[in-house]
N, C-alpha and C positions, 0 to 999 in steps of 0.2 A: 504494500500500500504506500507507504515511505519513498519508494523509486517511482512509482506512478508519478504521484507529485511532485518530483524532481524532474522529471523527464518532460512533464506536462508544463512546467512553466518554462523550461529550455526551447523551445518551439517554436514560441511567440521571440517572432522578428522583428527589426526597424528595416521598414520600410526605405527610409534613407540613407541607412548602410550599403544597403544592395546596390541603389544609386551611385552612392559614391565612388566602390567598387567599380561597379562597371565605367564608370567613368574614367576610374584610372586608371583600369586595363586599354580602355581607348586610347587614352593621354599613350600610355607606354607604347601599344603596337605603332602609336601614331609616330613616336620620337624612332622607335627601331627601325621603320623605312624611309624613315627623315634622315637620321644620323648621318649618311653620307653626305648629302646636302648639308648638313650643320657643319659639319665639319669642313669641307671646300669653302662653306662661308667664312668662317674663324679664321679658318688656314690662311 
């Protein structure tokens, strides 16, 4: 009964974590096919 209740409030998500996340998997893939271009910039 103990771990029901533990498990059961673990579940419940924020909504704008996930957002973020995914936002900054974006951000990342976006910098990882950018990079070469960044770097010709700087260079």
């Amino acid at each position: 009964m103990e771990f029901k209740r533990k498990f059961g409030r673990k579940k419940k998500t924020k909504p704008t974590k996930g957002i973020f996340l995914i936002l900054l998997l974006a951000l990342a893939l976006f910098l990882w096919f950018k990079a070469e271009d960044i770097m010709n910039a700087l260079l």
